[in-house]
VOMI-832838 format. One record per residue (C-alpha): residue number from 1; residue in one letter; x, y, z. Coordinates in Angstrom, 1 decimal. Layout:
BEGIN
REC resi resn     px     py     pz
REC  NUM    A      X      Y      Z
...
This chain:
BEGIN
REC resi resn     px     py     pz
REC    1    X  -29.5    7.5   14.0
REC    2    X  -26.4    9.2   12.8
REC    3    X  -24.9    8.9   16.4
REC    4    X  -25.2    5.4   16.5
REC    5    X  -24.2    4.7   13.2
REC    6    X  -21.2    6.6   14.4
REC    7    X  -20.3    5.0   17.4
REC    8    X  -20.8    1.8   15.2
REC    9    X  -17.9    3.2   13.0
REC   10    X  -15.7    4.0   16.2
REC   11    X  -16.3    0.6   17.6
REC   12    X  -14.7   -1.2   13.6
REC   13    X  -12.0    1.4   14.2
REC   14    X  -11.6   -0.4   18.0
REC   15    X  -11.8   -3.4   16.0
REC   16    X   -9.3   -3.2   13.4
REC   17    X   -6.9   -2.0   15.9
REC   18    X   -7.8   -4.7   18.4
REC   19    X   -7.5   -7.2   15.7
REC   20    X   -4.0   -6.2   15.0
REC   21    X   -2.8   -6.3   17.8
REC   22    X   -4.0   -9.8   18.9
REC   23    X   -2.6  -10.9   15.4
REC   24    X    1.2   -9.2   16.3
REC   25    X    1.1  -10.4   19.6
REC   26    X   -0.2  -14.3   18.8
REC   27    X    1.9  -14.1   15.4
REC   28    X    4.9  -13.3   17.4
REC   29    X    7.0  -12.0   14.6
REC   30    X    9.0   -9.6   16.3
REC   31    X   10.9  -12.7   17.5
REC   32    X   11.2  -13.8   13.5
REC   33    X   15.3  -13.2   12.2
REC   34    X   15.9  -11.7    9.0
REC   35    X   12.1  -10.0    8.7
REC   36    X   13.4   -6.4    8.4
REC   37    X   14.9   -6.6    5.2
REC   38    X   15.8   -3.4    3.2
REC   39    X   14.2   -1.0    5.3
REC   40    X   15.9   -2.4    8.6
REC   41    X   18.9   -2.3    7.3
REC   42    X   18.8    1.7    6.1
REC   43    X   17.1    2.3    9.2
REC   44    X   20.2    0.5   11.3
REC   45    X   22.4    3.4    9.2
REC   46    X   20.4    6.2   10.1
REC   47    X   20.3    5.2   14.2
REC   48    X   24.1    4.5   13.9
REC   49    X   25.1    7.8   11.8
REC   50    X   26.2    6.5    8.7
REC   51    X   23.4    7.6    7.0
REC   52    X   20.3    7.1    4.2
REC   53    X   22.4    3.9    3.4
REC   54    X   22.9    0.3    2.6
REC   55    X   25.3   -2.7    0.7
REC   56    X   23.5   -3.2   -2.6
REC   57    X   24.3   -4.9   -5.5
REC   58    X   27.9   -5.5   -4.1
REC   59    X   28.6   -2.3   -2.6
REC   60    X   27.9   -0.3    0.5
REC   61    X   27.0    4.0    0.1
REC   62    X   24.3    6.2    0.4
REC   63    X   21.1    4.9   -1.4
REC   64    X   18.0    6.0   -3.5
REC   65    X   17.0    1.7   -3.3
REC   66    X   14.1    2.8   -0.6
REC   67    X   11.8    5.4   -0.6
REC   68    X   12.3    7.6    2.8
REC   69    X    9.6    7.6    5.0
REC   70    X    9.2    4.5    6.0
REC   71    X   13.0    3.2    7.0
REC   72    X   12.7    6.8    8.9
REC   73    X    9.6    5.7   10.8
REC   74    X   11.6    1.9   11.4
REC   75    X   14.8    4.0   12.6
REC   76    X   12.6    5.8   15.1
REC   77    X   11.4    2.6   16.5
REC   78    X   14.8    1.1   16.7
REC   79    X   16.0    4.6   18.6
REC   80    X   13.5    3.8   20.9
REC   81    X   13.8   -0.2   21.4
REC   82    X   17.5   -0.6   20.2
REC   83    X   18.7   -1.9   16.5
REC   84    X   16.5   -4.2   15.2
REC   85    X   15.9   -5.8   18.3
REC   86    X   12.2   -7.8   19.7
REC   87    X   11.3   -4.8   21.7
REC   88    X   11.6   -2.3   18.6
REC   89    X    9.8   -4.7   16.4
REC   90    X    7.4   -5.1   18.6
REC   91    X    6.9   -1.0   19.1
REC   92    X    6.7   -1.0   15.3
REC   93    X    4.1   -3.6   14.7
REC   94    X    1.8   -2.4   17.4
REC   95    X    2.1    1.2   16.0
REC   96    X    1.1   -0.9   12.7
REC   97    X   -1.8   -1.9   14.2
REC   98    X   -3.1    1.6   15.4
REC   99    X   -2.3    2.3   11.9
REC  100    X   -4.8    0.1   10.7
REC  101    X   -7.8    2.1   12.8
REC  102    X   -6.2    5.1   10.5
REC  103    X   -7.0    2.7    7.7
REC  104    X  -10.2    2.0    8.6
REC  105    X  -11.4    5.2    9.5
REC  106    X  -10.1    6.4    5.6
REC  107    X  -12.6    3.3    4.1
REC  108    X  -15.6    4.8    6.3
REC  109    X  -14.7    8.6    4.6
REC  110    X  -14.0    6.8    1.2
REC  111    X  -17.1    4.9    1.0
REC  112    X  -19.2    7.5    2.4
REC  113    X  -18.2   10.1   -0.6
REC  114    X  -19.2    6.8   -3.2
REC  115    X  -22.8    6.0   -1.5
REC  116    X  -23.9    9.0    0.6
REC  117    X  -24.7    8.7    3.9
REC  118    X  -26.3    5.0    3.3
REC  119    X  -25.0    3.4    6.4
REC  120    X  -24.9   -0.4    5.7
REC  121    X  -23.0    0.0    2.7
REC  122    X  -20.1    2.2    4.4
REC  123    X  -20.4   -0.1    7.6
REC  124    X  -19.8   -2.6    5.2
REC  125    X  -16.7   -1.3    3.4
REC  126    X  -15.6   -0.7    7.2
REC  127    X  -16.0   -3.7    8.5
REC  128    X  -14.0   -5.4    5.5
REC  129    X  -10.9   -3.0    6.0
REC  130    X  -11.4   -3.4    9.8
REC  131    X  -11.0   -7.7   10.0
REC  132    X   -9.8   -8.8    6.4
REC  133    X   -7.1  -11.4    6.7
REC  134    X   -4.3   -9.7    4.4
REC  135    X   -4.6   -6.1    6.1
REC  136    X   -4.7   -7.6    9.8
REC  137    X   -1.7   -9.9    8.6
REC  138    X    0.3   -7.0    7.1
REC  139    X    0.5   -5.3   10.6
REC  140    X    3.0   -7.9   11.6
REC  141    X    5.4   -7.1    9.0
REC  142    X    8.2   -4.6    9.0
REC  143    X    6.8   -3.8    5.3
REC  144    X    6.0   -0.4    3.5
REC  145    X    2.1   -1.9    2.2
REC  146    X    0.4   -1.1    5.2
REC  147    X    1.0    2.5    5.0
REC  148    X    1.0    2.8    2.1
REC  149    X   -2.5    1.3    1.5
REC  150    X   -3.8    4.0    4.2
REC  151    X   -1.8    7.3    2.4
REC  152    X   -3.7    5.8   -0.6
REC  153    X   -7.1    5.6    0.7
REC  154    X   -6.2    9.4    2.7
REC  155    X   -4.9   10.9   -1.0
REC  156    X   -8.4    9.5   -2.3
REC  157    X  -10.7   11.2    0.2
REC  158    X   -8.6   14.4    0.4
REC  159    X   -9.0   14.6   -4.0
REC  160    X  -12.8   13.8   -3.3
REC  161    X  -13.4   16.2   -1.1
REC  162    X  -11.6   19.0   -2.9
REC  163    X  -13.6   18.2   -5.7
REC  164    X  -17.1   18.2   -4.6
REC  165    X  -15.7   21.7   -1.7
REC  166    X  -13.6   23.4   -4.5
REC  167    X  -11.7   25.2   -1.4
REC  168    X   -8.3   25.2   -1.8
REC  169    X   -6.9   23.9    1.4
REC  170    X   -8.6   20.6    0.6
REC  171    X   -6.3   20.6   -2.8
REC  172    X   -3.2   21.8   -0.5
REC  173    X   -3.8   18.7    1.7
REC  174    X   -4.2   16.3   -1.2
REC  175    X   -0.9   17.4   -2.2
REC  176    X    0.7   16.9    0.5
REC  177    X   -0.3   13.2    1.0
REC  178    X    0.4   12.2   -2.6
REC  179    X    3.6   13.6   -1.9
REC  180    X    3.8   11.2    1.1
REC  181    X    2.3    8.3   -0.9
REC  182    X    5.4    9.0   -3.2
REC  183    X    8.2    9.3   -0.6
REC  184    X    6.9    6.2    1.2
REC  185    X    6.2    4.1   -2.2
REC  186    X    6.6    5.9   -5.7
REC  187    X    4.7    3.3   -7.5
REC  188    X    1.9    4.0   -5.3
REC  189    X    2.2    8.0   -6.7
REC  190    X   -0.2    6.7   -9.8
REC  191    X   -2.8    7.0   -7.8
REC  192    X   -2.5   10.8   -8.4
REC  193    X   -4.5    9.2  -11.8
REC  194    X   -7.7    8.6   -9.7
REC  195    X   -6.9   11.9   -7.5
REC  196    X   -7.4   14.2  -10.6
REC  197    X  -10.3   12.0  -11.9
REC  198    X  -12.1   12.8   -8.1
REC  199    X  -11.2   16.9   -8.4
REC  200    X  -12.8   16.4  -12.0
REC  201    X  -16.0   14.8  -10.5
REC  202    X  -16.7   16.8   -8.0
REC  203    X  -17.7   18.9  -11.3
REC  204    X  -21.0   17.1  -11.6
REC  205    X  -22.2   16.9   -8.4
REC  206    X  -24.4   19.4   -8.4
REC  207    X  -25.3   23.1   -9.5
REC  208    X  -23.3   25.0   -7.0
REC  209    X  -20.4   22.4   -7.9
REC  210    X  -16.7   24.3   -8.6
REC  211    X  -16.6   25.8  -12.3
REC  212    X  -13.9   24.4  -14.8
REC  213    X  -11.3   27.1  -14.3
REC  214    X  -11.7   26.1  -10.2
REC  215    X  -11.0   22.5  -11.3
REC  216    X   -8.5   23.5  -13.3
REC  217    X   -6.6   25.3  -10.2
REC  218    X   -7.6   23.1   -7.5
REC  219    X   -5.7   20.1   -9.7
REC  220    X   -2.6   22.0  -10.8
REC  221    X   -2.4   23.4   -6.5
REC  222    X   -2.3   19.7   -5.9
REC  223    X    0.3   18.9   -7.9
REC  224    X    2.4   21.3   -7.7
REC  225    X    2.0   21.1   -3.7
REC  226    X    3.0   17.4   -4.6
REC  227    X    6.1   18.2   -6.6
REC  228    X    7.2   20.7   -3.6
REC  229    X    7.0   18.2   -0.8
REC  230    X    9.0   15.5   -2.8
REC  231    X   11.4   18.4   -4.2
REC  232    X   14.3   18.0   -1.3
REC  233    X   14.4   14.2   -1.8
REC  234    X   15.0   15.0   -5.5
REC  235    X   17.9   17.1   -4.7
REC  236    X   19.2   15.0   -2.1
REC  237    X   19.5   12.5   -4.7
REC  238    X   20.9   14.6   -7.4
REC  239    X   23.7   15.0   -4.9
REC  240    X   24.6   11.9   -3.8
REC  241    X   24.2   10.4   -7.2
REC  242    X   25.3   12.9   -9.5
REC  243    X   22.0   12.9  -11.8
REC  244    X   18.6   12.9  -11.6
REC  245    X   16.9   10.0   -9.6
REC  246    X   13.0   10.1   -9.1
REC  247    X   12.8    9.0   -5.1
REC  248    X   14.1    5.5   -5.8
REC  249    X   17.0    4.5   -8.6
REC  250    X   15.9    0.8   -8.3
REC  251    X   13.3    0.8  -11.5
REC  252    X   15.7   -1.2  -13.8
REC  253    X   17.0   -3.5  -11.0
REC  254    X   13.3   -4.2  -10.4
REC  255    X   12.6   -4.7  -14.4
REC  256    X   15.4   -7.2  -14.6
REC  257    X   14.2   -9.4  -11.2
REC  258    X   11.0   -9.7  -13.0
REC  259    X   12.1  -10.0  -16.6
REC  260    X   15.4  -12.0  -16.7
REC  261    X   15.9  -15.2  -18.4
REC  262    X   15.2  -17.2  -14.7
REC  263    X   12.4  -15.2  -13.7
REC  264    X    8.6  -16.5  -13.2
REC  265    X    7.8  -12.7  -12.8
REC  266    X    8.5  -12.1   -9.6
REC  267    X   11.6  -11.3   -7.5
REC  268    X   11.7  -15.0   -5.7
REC  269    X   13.0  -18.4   -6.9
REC  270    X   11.1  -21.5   -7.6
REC  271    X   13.0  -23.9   -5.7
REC  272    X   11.6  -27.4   -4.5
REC  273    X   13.2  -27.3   -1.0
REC  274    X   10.7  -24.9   -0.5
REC  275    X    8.2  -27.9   -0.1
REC  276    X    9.8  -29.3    1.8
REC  277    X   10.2  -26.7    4.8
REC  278    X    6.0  -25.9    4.3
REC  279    X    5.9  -29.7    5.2
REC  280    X    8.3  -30.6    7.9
REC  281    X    8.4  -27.3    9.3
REC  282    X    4.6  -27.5   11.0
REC  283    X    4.2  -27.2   14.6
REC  284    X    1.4  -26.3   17.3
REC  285    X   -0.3  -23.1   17.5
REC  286    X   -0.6  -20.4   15.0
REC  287    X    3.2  -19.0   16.0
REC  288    X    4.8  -21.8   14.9
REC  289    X    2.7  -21.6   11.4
REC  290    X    3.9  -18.7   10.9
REC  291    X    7.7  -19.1   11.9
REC  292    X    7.2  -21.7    9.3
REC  293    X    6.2  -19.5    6.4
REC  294    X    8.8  -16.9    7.2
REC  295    X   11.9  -20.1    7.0
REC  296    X    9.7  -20.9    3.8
REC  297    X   10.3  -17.4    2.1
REC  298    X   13.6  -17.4    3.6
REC  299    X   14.6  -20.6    1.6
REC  300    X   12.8  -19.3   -1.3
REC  301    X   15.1  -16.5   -1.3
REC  302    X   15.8  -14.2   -4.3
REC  303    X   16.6  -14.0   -8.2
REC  304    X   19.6  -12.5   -7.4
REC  305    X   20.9  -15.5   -5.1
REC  306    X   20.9  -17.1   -8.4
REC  307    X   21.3  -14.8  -11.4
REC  308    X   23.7  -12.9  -10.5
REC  309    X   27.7  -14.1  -10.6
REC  310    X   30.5  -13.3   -8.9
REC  311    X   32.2  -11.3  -12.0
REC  312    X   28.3   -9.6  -12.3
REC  313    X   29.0   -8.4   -9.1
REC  314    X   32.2   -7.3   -9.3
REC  315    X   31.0   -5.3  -12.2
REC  316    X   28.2   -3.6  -10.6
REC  317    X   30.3   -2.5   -8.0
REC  318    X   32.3    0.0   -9.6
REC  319    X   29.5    1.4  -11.1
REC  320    X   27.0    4.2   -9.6
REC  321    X   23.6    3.1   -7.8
REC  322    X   21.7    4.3  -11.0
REC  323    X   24.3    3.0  -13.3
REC  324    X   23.9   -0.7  -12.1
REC  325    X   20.1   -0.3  -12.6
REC  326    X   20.2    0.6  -15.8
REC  327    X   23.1   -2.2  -16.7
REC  328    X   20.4   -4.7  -15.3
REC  329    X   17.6   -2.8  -17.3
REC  330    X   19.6   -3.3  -20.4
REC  331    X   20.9   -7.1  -19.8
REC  332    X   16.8   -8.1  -19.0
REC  333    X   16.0   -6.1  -22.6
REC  334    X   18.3   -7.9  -24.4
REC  335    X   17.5  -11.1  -22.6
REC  336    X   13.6  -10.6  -23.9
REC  337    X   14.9   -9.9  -27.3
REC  338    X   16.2  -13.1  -27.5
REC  339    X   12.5  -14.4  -26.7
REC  340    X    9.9  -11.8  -28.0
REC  341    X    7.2  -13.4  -26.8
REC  342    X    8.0  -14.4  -23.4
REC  343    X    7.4  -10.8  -22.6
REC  344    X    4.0  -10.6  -22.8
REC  345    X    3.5  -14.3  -21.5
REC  346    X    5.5  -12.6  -17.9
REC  347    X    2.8  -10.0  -18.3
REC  348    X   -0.8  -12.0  -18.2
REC  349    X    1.4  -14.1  -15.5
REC  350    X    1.9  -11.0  -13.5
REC  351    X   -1.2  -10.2  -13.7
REC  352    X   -3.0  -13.4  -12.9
REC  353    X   -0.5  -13.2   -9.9
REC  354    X   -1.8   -9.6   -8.8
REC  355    X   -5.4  -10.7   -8.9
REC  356    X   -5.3  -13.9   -7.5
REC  357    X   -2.4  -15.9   -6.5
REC  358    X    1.3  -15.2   -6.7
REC  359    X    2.6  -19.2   -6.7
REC  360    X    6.4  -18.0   -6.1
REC  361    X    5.4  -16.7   -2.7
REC  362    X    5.3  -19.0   -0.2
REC  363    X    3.2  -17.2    2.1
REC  364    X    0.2  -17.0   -0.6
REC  365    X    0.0  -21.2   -0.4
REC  366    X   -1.9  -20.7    2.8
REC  367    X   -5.3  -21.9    2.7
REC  368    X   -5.9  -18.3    4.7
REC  369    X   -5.0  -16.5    2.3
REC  370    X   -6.3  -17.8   -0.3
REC  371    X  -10.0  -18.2    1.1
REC  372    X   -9.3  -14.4    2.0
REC  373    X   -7.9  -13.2   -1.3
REC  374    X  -10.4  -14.8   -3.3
REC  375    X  -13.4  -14.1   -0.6
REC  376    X  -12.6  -10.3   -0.8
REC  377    X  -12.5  -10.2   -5.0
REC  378    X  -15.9  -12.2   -5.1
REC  379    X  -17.2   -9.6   -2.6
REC  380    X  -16.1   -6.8   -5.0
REC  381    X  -17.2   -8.1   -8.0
REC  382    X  -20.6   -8.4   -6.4
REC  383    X  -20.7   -5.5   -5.2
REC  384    X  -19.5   -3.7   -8.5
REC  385    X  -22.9   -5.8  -10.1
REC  386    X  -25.2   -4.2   -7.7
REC  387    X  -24.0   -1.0   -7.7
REC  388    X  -26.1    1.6   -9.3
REC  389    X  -24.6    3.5  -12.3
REC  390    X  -24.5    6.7  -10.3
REC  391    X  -22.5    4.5   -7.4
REC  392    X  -20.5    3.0  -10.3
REC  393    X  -18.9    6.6  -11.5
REC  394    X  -18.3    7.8   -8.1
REC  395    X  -16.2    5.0   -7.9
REC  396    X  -14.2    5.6  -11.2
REC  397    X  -11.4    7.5   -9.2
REC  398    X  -10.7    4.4   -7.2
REC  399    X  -11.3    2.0  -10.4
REC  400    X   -8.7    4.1  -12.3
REC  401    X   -6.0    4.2   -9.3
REC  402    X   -6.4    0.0   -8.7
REC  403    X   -6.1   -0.1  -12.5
REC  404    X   -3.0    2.3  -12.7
REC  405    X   -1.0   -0.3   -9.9
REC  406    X   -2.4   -3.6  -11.8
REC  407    X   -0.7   -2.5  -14.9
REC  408    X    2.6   -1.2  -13.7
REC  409    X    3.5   -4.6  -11.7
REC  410    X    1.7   -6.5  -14.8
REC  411    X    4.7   -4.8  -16.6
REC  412    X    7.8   -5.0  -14.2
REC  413    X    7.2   -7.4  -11.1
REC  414    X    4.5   -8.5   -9.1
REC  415    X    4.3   -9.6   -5.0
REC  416    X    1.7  -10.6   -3.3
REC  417    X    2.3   -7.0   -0.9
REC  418    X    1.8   -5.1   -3.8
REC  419    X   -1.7   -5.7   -4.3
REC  420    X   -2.3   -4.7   -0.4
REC  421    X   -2.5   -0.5   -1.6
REC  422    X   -5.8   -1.6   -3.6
REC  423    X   -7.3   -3.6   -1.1
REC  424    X   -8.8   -0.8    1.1
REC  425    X  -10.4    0.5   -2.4
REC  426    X  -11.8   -3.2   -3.1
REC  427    X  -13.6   -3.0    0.5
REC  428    X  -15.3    0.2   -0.9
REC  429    X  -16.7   -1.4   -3.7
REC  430    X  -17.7   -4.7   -2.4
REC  431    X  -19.5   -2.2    0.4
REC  432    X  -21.0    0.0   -2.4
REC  433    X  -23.4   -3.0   -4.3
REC  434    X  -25.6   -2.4   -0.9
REC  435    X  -26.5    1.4   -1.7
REC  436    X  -28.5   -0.4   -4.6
REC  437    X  -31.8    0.2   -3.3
REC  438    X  -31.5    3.2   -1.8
REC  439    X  -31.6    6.7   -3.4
REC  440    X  -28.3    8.8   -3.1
REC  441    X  -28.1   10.9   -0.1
REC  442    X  -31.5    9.7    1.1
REC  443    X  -30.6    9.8    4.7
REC  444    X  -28.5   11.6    7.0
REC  445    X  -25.8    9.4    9.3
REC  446    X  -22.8   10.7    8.1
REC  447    X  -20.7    7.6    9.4
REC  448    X  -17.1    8.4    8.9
REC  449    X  -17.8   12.3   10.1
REC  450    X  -19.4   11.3   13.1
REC  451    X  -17.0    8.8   13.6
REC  452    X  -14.4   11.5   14.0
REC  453    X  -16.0   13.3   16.3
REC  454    X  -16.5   10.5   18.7
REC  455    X  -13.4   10.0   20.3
REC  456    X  -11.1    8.1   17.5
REC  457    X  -10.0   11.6   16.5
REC  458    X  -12.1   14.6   17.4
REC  459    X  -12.4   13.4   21.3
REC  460    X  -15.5   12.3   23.6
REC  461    X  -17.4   15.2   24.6
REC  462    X  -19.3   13.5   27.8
REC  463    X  -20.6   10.9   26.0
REC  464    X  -22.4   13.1   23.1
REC  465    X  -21.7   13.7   19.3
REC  466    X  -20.3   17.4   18.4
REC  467    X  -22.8   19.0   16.7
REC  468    X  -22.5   19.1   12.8
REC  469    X  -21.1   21.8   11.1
REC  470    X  -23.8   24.1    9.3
């Protein structure tokens, strides 16, 4: 039994991959101009030698606006296909979509620490993160959600399993990814909430479970791991800017997209000509539909197209990176001030946004997506009511993270990418309502484990499963 349930997890992890691929190579989005945004254009400076770079906000100079890993990861497809070209955006998309077997493979291990070895219900969270519309579709973007959705899901299983082992290699590795998670989105770095909860947990699983004072050291090796790893980005920062910058400088810039006087709380512009491009922009076959959506968010465009003048611009330009942040921070304060309680109106917007559609976003019109987005929440709203009460607190670490990311967006700006980080977590509850009748750890299949050892990562050994660790 536990060998077939794992080759039944290796074939979703075929799946998802397979999936991907078909969807980057029918989507055809490589050929799409203009898709690289931010992260294509710092990546363009690295390949060329000027640098972690880019023009923002009227000037051009070394930049904290990204996070690092991921314009590396573009700049190392564009060394191998050429600058921003079809071939390199083709590279990077299909590495996406092997990306997304990592993905997968992180729900199986997730799930599997939330309902014990109960294999329908991890197959189940599997089989969601393997074919759901949103993380197949995400594959084809040069866009930092994918990965970071799978250094989530990763930080979550490495916490869990430091928990419920106490060893302290397990807490050295979960440091290290929530350090990635950080460098590749900081937002995403409040999952280290639902990390701590997870090494806290593992507390009550059992009698031979970690004492507090283990707890206690396996969460402060964590996070001080954490704070190592993200330490030389830090001081890059501090000298390039002159000051303190934590990974990205952009938090005010972001504030003011969401909270100015024009905004709907998001970063994009309500503009009817949008319409009309979703309407006369239709042709045959599922490439067109989606050139079609891509010159629909291109016509969209952005609050700054429109907010911003030419004196603002000017007068961000002869101030520092973080400087023109905080001027924006302050103008989008004062702006709410003027309004008190449009404030907390942009708020429960955002957050209806977040949870079910984002109306400014072109893309989240589609009849796909929203059969998809609002398929996956029913699923894990069921699956949260038929979860037992010991299921339930397993899954407060990933309840906690999702909640952590709701809020912050709720509170700056929200985009329909940002909810694809708690998507993978969603799969695991919607997965976990089918443990109901079953009691925990009742049999022995050990899907993700096994699924490691078959081929996707720990190799075929003729044909057989390696034999389980004592």
């Amino acid at each position: 039994m536990a060998s077939r349930n794992g080759h039944l997890g290796a074939a979703l992890i075929l799946l998802a991959v397979a999936a991907r691929c078909a969807c980057v190579l029918v989507l055809q989005s490589h050929l799409v101009s203009r898709s690289t945004y931010e992260h294509g254009e710092i990546a363009a400076n690295l390949v060329a030698g000027r640098g972690f770079s880019i023009r923002f906000l009227g000037t051009d100079g070394p930049t904290s606006q990204q996070a690092p890993v991921y314009p590396a990861i573009v700049a190392a497809a564009y060394l191998i296909g050429g600058i921003e070209s079809p071939r390199s955006l083709l590279i990077l998309e299909l590495g996406q979509a092997v990306l997304g077997g990592l993905l997968t493979l992180g729900v199986l291990a997730l799930a599997r620490q939330v309902v014990g070895d109960h294999p329908p219900a991890v197959l189940a969270a599997g089989l969601i993160a393997a074919l759901h519309p949103t993380l197949v579709y995400a594959a084809s973007h040069v866009q930092v959600a994918l990965l970071g959705a799978t250094l989530v899901t990763w930080s979550l299983v490495a916490a869990t399993r430091a928990g419920s082992s106490g060893r302290a290699r397990d807490a050295v590795l979960a440091g290290i990814l929530l350090a990635l998670t950080a460098l590749t989105d900081p937002i995403l770095s409040l999952c280290a909430g639902g990390m701590l909860v997870a090494i806290w947990g593992g507390r009550r699983a059992g009698p031979t479970a970690p004492a507090f004072g283990r707890h206690l050291g396996l969460s402060a090796s964590m996070l001080l791991v954490a704070a190592l790893c993200v330490a030389p980005w830090i001081i890059r920062n501090a000298i390039v800017h002159g000051e303190f910058v934590a990974i990205k400088s952009t938090f005010g810039y972001a504030f003011w997209q969401g909270n100015c006087s024009i905004s709907e709380g998001t970063d994009k512009v309500v503009r009817a000509s949008v319409e009309k491009v979703l309407e006369g922009g239709a042709g045959a076959g599922l490439a067109a539909w989606n050139r079609t959506l891509w010159a629909a968010r291109h016509e969209a465009g952005y609050i700054d197209d429109v907010a911003l003048t030419a004196e603002d611009r000017r007068l961000l330009a002869r101030a520092s990176e973080p400087e023109r942040s905080r001027i924006l921070f302050r103008r989008a304060l004062a702006e709410l001030r003027e309004q008190p309680w449009r404030y907390p109106g942009l708020c429960l917007r955002r957050l209806r946004y977040f949870w079910l559609f984002d109306e400014t976003n072109p893309k989240t019109r589609s009849l796909i997506y929203r059969v998809s987005h609002g398929g996956l929440l029913a699923l894990a709203l069921l699956g949260l009511c038929m979860a037992t009460a010991d299921v339930r607190r397993r899954l407060a670490p990933l309840f906690l993270t999702a909640g952590l990311i709701s809020a912050f967006h709720a509170m700056t700006i929200v985009s329909a990418r940002f909810h694809l980080p708690i998507e993978p977590l969603m799969a695991v509850w919607a997965g976990a309502g089918l443990a109901r009748r079953m009691p925990f750890g009742s049999m022995s299949t050990a899907t993700a484990d096994d699924v490691v050892r078959v081929g996707i990562v720990g190799g075929l050994q003729r044909g057989r499963l390696l034999d389980r660790p004592a």
